[in-house]
N, CA, C and O of each residue as an XYZ file, in Angstrom:
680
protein
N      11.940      2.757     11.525
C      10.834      3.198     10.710
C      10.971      2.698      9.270
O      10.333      3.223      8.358
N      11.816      1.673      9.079
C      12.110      1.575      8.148
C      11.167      0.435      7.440
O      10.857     -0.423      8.266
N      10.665      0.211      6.230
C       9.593     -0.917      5.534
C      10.404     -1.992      6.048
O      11.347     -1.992      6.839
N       9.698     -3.094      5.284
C       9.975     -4.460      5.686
C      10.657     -4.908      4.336
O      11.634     -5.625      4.118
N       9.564     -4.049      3.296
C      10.340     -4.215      1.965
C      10.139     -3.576      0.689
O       9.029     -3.178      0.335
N      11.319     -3.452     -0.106
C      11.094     -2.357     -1.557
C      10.540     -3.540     -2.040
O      10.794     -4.710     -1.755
N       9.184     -2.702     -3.364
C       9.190     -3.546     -4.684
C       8.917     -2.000     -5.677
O       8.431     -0.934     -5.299
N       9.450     -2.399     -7.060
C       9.577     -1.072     -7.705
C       7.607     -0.429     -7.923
O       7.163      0.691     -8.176
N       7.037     -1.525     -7.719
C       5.328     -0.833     -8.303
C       4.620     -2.297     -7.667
O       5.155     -3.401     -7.564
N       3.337     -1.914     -7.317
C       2.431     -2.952     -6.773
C       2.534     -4.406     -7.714
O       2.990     -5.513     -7.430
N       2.043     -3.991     -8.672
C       2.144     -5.428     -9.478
C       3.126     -5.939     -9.606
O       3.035     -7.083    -10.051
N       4.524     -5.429     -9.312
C       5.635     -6.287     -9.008
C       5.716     -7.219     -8.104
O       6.369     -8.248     -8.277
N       5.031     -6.938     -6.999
C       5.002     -7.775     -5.846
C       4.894     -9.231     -5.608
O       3.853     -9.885     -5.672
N       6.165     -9.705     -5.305
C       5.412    -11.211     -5.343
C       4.660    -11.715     -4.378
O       4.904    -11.524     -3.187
N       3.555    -12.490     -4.867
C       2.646    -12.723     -4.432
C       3.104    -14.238     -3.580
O       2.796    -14.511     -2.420
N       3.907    -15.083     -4.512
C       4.291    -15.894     -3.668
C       5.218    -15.926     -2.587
O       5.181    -16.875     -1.803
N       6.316    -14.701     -2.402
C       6.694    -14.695     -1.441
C       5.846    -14.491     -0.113
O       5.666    -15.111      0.935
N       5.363    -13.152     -0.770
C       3.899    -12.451      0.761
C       3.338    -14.043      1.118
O       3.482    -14.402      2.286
N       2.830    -14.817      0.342
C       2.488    -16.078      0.868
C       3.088    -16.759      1.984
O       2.555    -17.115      3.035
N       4.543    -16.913      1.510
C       5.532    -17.677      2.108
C       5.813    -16.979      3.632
O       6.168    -17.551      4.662
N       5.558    -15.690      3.432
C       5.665    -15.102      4.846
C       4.724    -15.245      5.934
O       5.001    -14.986      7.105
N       3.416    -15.735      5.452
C       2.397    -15.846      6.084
C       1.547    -15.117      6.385
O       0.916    -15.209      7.437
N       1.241    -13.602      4.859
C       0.447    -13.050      4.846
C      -0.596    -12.939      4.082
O      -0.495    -12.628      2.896
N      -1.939    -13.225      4.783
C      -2.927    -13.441      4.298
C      -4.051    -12.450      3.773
O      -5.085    -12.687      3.149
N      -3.404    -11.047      4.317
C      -4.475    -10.237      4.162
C      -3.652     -8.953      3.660
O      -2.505     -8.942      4.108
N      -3.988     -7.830      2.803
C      -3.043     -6.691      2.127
C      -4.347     -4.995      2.346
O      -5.504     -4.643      2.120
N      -3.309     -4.604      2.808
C      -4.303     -3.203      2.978
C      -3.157     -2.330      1.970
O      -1.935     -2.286      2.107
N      -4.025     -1.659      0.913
C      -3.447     -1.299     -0.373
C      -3.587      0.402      0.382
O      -4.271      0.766      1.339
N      -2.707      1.126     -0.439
C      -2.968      2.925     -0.146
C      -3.515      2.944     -1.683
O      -3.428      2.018     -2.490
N      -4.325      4.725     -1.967
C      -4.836      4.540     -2.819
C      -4.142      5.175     -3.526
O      -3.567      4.627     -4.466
N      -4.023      6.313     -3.307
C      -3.115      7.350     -4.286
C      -1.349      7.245     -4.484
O      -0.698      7.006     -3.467
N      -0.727      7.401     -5.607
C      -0.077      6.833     -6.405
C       0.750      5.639     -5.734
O       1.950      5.463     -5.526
N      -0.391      4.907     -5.489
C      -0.278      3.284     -5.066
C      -0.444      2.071     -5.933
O       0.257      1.163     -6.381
N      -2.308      2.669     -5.978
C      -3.022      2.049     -6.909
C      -3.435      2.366     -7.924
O      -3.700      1.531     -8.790
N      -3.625      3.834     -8.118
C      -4.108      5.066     -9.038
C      -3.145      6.101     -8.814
O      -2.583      6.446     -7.774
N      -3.047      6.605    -10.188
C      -2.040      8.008     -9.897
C      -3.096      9.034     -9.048
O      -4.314      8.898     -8.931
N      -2.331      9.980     -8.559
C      -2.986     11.009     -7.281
C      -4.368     11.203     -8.261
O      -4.446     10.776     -9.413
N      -5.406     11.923     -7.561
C      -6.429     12.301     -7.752
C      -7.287     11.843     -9.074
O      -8.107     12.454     -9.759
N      -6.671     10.297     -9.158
C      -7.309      9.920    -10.482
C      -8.223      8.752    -10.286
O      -8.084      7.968     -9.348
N      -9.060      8.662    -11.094
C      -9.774      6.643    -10.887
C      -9.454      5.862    -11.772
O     -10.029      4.776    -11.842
N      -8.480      6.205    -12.651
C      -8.122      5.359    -14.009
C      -7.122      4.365    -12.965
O      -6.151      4.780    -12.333
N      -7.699      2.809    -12.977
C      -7.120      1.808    -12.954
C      -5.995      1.375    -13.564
O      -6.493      0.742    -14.496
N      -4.401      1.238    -13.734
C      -3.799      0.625    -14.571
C      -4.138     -0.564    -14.958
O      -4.559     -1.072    -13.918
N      -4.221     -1.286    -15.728
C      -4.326     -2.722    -16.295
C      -3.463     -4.248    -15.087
O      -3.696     -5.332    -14.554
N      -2.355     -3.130    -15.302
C      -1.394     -4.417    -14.307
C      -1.754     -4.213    -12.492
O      -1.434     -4.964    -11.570
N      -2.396     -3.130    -12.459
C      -2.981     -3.236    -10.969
C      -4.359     -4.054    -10.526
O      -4.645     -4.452     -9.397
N      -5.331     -4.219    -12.077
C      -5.994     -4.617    -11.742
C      -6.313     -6.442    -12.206
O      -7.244     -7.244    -12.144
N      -4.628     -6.395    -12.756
C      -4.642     -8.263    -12.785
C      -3.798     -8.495    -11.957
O      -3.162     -9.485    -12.318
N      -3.362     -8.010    -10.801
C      -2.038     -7.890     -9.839
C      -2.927     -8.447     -8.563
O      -2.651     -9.441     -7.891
N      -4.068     -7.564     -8.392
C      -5.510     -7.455     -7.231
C      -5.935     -8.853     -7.952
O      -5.227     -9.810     -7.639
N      -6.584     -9.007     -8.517
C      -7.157    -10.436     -9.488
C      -6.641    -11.559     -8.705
O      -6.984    -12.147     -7.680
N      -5.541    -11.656     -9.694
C      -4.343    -12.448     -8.725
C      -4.434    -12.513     -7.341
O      -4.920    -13.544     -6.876
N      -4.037    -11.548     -6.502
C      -4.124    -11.978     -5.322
C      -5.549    -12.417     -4.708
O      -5.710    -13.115     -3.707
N      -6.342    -11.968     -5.359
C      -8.092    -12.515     -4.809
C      -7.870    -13.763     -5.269
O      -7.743    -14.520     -4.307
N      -7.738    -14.473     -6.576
C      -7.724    -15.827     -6.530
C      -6.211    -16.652     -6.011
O      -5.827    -17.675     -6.579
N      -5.670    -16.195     -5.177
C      -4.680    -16.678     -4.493
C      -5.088    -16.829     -2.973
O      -4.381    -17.375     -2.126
N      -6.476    -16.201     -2.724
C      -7.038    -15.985     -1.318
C      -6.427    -15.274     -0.622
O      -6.341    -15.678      0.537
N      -5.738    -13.947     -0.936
C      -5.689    -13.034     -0.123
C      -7.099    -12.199      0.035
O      -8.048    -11.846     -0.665
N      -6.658    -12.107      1.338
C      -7.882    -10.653      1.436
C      -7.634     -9.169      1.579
O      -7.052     -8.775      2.590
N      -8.128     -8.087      0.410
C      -7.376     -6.957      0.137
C      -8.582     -5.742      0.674
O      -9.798     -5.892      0.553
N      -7.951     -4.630      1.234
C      -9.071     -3.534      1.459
C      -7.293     -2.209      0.963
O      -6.073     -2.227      1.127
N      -8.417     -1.255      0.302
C      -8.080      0.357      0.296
C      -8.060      1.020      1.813
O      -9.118      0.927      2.437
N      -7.020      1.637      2.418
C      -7.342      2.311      3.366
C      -6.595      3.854      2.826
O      -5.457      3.949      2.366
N      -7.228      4.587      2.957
C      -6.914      5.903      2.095
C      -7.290      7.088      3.081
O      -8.256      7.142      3.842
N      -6.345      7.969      2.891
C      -6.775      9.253      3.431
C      -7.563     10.200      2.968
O      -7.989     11.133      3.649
N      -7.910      9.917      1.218
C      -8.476     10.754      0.357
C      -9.490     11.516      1.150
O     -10.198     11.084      2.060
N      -9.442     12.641      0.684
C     -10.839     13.557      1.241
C     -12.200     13.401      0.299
O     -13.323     13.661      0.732
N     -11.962     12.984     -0.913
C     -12.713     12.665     -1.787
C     -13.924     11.183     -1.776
O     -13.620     10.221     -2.482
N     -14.846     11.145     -1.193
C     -15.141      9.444     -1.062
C     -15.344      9.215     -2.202
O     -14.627      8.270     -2.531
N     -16.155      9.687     -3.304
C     -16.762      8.767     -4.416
C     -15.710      8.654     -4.795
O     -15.520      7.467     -5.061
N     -14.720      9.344     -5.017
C     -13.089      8.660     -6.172
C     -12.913      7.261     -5.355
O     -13.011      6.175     -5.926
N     -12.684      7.374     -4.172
C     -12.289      6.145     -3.478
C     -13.233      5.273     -3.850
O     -13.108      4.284     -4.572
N     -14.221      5.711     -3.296
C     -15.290      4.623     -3.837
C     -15.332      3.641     -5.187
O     -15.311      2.449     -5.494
N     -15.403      4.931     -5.760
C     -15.223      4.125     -7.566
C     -14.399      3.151     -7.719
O     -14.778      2.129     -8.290
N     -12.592      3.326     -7.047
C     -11.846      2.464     -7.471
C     -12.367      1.315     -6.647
O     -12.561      0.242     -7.217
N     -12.606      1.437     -5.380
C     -12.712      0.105     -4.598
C     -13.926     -0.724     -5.475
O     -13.797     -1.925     -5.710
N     -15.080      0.026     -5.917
C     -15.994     -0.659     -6.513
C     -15.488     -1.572     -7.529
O     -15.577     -2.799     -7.575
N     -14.951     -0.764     -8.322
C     -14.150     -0.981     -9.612
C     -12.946     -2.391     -9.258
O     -12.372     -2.991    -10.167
N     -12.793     -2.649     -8.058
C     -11.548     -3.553     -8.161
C     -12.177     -4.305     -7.394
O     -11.335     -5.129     -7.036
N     -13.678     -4.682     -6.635
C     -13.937     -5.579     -5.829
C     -13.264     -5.322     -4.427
O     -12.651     -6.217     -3.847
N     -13.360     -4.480     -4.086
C     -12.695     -4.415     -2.577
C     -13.153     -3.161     -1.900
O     -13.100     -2.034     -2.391
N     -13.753     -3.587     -0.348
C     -14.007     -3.013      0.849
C     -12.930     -1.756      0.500
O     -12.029     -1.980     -0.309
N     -13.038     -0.591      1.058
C     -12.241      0.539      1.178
C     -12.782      1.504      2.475
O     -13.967      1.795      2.640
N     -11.777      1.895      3.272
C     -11.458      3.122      4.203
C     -11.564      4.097      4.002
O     -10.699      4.272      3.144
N     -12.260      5.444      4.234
C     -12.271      6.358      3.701
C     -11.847      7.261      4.611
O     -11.941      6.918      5.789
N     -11.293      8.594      4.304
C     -10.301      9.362      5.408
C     -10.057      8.868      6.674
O     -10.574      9.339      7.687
N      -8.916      7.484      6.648
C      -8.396      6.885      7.719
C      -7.859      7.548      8.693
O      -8.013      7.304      9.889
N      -7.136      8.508      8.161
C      -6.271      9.082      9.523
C      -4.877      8.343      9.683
O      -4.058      8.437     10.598
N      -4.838      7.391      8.236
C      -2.575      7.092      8.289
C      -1.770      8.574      8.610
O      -2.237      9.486      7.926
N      -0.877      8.906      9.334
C      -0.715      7.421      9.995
C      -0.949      6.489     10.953
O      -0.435      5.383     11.117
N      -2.082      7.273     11.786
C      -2.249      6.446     13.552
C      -2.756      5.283     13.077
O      -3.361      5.147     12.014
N      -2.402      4.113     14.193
C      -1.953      3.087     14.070
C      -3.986      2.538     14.132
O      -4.191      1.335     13.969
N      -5.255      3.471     14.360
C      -5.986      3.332     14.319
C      -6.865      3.053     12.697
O      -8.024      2.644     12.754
N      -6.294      3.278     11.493
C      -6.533      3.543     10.394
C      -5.878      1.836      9.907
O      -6.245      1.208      8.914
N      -5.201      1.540     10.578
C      -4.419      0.310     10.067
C      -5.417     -0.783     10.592
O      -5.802     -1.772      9.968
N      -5.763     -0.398     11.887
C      -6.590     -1.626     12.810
C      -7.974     -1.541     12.110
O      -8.712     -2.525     12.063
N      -8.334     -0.260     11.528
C      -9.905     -0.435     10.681
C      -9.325     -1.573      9.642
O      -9.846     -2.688      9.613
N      -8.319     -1.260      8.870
C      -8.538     -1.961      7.987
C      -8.230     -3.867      8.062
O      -8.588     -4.775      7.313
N      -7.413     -3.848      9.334
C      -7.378     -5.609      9.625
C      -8.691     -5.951     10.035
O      -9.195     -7.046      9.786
N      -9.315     -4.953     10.717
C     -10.971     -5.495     11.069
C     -11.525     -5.490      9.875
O     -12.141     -6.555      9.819
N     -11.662     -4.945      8.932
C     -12.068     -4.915      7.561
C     -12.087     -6.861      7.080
O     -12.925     -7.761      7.117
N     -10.633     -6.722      6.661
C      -9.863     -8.270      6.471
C     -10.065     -9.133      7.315
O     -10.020    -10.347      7.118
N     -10.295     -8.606      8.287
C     -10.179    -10.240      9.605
C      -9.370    -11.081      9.451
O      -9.494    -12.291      9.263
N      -7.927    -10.018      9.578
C      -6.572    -10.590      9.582
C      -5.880    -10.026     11.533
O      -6.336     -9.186     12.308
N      -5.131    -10.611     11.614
C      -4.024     -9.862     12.645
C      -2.945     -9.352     11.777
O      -2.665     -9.709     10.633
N      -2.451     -8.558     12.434
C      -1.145     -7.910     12.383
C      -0.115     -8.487     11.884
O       0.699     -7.840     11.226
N       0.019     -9.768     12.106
C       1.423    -10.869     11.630
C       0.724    -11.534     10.759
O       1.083    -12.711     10.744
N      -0.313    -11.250      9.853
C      -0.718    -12.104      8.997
C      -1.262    -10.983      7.842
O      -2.083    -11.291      6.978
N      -0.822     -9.986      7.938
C      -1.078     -8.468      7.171
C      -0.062     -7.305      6.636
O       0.706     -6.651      7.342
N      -0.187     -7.232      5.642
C       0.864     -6.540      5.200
C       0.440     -5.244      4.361
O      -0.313     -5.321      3.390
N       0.920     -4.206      4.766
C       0.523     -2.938      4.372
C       1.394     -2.019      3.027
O       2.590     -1.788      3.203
N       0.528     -1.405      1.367
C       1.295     -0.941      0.496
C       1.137     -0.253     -0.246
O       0.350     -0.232     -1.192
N       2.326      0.815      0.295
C       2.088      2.071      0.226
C       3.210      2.976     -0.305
O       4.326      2.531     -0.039
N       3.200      4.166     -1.006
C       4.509      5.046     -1.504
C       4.388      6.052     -0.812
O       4.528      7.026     -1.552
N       4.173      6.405      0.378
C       4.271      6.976      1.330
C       4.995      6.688      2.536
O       4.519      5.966      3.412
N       6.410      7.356      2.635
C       7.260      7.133      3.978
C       6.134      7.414      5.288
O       5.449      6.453      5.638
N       6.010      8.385      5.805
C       5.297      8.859      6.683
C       4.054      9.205      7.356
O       3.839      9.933      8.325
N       2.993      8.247      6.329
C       1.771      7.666      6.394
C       1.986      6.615      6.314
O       2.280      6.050      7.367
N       1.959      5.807      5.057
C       1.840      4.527      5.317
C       2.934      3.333      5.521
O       2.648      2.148      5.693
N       4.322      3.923      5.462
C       5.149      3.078      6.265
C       5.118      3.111      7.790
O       4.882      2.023      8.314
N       5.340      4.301      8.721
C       5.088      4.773      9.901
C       4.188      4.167     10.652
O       4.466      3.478     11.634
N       2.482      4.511     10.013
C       1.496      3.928     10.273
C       1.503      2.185     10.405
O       1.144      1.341     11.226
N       2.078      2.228      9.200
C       2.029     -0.228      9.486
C       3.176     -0.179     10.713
O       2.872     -0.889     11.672
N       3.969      0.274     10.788
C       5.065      0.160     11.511
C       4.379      0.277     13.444
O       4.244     -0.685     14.200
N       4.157      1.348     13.678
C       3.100      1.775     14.624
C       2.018      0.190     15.005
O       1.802     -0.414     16.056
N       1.750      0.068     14.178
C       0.267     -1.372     14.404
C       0.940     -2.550     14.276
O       0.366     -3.637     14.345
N       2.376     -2.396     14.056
C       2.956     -3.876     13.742
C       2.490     -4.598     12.891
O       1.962     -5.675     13.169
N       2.632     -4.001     11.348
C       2.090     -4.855     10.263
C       3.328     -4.400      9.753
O       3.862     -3.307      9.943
N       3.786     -5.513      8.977
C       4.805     -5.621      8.125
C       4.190     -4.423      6.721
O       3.004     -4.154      6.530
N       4.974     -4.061      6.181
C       4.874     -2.916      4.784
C       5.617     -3.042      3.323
O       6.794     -3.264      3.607
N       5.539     -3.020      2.493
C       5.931     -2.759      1.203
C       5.984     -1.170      0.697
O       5.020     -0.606      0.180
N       7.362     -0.510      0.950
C       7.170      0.578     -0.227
C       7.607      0.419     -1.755
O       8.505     -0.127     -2.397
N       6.437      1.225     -1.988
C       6.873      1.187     -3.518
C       6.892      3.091     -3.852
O       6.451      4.041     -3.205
N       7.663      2.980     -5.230
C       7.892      4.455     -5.578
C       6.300      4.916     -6.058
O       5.315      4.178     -6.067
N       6.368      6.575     -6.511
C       4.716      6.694     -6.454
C       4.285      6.612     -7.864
O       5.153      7.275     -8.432
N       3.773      6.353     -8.426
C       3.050      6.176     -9.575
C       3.273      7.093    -10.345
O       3.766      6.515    -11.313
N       3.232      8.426    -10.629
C       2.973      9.510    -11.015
C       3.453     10.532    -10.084
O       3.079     10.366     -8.923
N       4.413     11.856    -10.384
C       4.784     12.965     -9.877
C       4.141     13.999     -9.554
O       4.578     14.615     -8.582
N       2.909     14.529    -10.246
C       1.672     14.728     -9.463
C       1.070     14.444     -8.317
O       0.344     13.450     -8.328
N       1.222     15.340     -6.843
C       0.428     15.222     -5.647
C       0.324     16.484     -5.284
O       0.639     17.534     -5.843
N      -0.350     16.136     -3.874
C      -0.861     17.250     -3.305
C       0.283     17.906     -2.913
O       1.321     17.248     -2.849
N       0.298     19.523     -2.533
C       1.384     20.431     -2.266
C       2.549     20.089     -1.008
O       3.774     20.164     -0.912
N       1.334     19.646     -0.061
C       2.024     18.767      1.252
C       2.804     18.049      0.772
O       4.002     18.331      0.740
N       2.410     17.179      0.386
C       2.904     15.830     -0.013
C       4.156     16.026     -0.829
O       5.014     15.148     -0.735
N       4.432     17.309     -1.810
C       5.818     17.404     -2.495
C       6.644     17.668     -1.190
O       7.822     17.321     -1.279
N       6.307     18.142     -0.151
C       7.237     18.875      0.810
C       7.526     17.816      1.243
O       8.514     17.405      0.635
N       6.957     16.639      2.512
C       7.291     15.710      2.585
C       8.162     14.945      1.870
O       9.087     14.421      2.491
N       8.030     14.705      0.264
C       8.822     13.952     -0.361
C      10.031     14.342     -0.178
O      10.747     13.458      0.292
N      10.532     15.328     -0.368
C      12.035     16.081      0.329
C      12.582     15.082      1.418
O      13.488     14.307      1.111
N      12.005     15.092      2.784
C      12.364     14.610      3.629
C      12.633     12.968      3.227
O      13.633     12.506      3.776
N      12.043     12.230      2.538
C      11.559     10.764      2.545
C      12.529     10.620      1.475
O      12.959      9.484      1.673
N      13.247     11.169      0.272
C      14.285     10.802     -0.456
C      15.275     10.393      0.252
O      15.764      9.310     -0.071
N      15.906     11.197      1.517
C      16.855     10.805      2.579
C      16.992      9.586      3.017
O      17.913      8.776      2.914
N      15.671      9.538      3.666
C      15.258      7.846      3.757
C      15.344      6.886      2.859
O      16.009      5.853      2.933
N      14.554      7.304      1.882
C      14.497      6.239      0.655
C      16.132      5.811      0.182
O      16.684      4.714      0.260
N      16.510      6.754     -0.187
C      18.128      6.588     -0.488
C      18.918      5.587      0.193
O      19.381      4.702     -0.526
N      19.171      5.542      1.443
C      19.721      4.782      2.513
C      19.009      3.640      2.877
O      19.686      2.825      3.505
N      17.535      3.252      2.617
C      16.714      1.844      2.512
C      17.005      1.205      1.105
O      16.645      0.029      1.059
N      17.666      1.767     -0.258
C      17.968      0.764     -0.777
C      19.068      0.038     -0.955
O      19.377     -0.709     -1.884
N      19.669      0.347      0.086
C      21.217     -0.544      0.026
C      20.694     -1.435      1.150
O      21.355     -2.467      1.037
N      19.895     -1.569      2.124
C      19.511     -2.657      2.981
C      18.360     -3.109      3.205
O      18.081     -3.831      4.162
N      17.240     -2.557      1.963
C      16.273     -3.424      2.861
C      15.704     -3.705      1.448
O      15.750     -3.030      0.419
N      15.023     -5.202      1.782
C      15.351     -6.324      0.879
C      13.807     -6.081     -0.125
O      12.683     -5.679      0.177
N      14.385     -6.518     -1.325
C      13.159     -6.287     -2.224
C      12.277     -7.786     -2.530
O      12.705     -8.916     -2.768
N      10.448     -7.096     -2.375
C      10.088     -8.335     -3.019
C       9.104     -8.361     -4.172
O       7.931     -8.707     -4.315
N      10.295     -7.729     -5.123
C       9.785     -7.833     -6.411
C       9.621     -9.363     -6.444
O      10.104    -10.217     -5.700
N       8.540     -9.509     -7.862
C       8.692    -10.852     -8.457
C       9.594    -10.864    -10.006
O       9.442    -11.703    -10.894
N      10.679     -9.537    -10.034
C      11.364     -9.765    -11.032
C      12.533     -9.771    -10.623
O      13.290    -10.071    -11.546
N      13.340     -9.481     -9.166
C      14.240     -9.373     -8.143
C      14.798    -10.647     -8.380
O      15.969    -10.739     -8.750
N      14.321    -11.312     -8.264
C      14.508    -12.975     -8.436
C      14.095    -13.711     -7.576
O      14.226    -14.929     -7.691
């Protein structure tokens, strides 16, 4: 269950590696992914990070569990990109909306998310390679602190082996 790979925050990500791997298409999570939890304020470096990868020809969609659509909405509007709205991460059905979204396969898609047990699980499940990153902001939903408990365990023991693709890593 483990990602494919750490990067410390989305815009770290290198873009030329994901290339080199042969992924063409990125299904982003929304909350403290892309936006801190329950917010629509864009960071700056998320939204020249997305930029970037649009003029690199990736193809990017939001797949989000939010219960909220217009927040979702807004950001996807706001960043040029198709978005999912209460997917249902982690079944492996929420992942396949969003490659039909992209009109990518599975080995050409890569899923990224700060969620162990949605959205690592979930890419894992559909056979899409994953990126975790830590969450944006310490602010979430009540669930979601409980979960985090469990996923430090994990997290802890994935960074001594599983490989980072920052673009400041080297």
């Amino acid at each position: 269950m483990s990602p494919t790979y750490l990067a410390e925050s989305v815009w770290s990500v290198d873009l030329d590696a994901l290339a080199r791997a042969g992924v063409r298409g990125i299904i982003l999570d929304l909350d403290n992914t892309i936006v801190d939890w329950g917010e629509t304020w864009i960071r700056p470096q998320v939204a020249a990070w997305v930029q970037a990868a649009r003029d690199r020809g990736f193809r990017l969609c939001i797949v989000s569990n939010a219960l909220r659509g217009a927040r979702v909405r807004q950001v996807a509007e706001e960043l040029g990109l198709p978005a999912i709205l209460r997917a249902g991460k982690p079944l492996p059905s929420a992942f396949r909306k969003g490659l039909q979204t992209l009109g990518t396969d599975p080995g050409s898609t890569c899923a990224i998310g700060d969620q162990v047990f949605t959205d690592i699980l979930g890419a894992n499940w559909a056979r899409i390679s994953s990126i975790l990153v830590p969450p944006l902001s310490p602010r979430e939903s009540p669930h979601t602190r409980l979960i985090r408990l469990l996923e430090s365990i994990v997290r802890h023991r994935w960074a001594q082996r599983v490989a980072s693709i920052d673009s400041r890593s080297g």
